[in-house]
N, C-alpha and C positions, 0 to 999 in steps of 0.2 A: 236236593239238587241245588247249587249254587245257581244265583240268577245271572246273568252278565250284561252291565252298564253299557250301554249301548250310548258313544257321546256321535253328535254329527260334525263334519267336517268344519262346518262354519261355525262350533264352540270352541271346537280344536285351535282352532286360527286366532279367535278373540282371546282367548285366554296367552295363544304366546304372544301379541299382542297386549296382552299388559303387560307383562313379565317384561318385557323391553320400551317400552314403552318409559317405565320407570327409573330406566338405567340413565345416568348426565354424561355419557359419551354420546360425542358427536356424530351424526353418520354421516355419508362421504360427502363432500361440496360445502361440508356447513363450516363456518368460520366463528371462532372465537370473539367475545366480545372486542378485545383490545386491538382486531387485524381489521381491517374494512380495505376491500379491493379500490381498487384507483382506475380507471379510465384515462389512459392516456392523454387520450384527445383533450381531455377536460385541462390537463395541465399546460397547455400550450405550449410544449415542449418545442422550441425551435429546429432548426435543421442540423443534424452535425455535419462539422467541418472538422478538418486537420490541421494541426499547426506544428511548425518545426522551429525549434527552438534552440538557438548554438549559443551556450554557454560555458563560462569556464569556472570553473567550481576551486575555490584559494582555500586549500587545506594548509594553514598553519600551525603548526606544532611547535614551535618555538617560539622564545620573546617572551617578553611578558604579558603581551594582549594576543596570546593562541587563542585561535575560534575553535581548538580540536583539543582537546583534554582526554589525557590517559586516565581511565578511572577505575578499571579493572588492569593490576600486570597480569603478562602471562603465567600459569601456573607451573610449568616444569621449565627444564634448560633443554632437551632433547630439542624441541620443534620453538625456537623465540619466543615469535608471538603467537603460539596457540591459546585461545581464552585471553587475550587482550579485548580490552573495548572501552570504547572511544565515543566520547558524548560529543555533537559538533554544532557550531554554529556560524559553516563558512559562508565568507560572501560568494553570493553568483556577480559575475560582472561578465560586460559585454566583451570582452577585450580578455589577449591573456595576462597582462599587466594587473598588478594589483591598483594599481592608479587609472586606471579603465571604472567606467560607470556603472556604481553596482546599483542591479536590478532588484535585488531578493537576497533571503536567507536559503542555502540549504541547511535543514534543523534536523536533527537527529542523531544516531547511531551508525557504527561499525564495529564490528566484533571479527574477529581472526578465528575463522573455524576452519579451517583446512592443517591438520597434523605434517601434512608431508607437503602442501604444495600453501604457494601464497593466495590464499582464496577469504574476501571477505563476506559477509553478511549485510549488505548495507539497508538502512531501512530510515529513509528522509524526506523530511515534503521541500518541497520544492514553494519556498512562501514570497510572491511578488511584492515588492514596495514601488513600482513604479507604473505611471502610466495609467493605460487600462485594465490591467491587471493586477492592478494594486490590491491587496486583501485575502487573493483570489491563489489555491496552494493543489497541487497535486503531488501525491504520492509515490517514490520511486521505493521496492520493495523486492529485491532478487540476490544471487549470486554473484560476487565480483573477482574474477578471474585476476588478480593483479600482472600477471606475468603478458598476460594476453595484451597484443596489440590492441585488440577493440573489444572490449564487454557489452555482452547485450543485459539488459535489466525491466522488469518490467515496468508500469506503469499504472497502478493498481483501482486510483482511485484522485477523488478531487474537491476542493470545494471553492465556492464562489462562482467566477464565471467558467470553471475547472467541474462543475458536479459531473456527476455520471461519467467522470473518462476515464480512457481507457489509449493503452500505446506501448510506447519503447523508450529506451534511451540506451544509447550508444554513448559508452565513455573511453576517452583513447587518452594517453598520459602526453603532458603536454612539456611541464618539465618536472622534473623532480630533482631536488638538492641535499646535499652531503648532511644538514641540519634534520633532514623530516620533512620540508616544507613541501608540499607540490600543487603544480597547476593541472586539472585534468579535463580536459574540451568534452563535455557533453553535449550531444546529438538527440533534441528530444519530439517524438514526434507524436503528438497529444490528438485523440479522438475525443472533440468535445462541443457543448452545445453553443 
């Protein structure tokens, strides 16, 4: 007759207890060396405020000193500029004049992705040279309806006195000319510390 091991419930437990015990995954709450949690409070994170911002954004594409370069053509003749894109580095100025006080760069991209309608990609920081905001850049990142009276765009992110925000910007067409050129009034209304 076979005898039968009789184990008790508290070797049972020890033993799955090593068996995991030995395993380098994490179990839940436990953090990784390279993350360490943050306390707010510790940061002395000041109060947010809002700020609105009306500026006029000089896309130049002509001349010899364009702040907006074609550097991708579009790829078929069906839809123009579909897959067009456009590296930029227009002035913001207070004013819709090009001869108005420029405040900042808007730096980045636009790209034509709409086949059948005029729809951009826009994706630029918004970098201050003046004042108290000199240094200091937030990021506009959405959908640009071009036909639309007013585009709404978001407002992603920031840095300097810009960290952590968040908002909108409202862009309405201010002029635009037979060359390419346009002025376009942005409305930006930045949640920031």
């Amino acid at each position: 007759m076979a005898k039968t091991l009789l184990v008790s419930p508290s070797y049972f437990i020890f033993f799955i207890f090593l068996i995991f015990s030995s395993t380098t995954t994490p179990i839940f709450g436990e953090e990784y060396s390279y993350v360490k949690s943050v306390d707010p409070k510790k940061m002395k994170i000041p109060r947010e405020k809002v700020s609105h911002f009306k500026l006029y954004w000089q896309d130049d594409v002509s001349g010899s000193n364009a702040t907006s370069v074609t550097v991708i053509e579009a790829l078929n003749n069906s839809s123009p500029y579909f897959g067009m894109v456009n590296i930029i580095d227009n002035s913001l100025t207070v004013g819709p004049n090009m001869s108005s006080k420029t405040v900042g760069k808007a730096q980045g991209l636009y790209v034509s992705t709409g086949q059948e309608d005029a729809s951009l990609l826009m994706v630029m920081n918004f970098a201050f040279t003046d004042g108290k905001y000199n240094g200091s850049t937030f990021t506009v990142l959405g959908r640009n309806n071009v036909n639309a009276e007013v585009r709404e765009m978001p407002i992603i992110g920031g840095s300097g006195l810009f960290r952590f925000a968040r908002g909108y910007a409202l862009a309405s067409t201010y002029s635009f000319y037979d060359n390419g050129d346009a002025t376009i009034e942005y409305n930006c209304y930045v949640i920031h510390y």
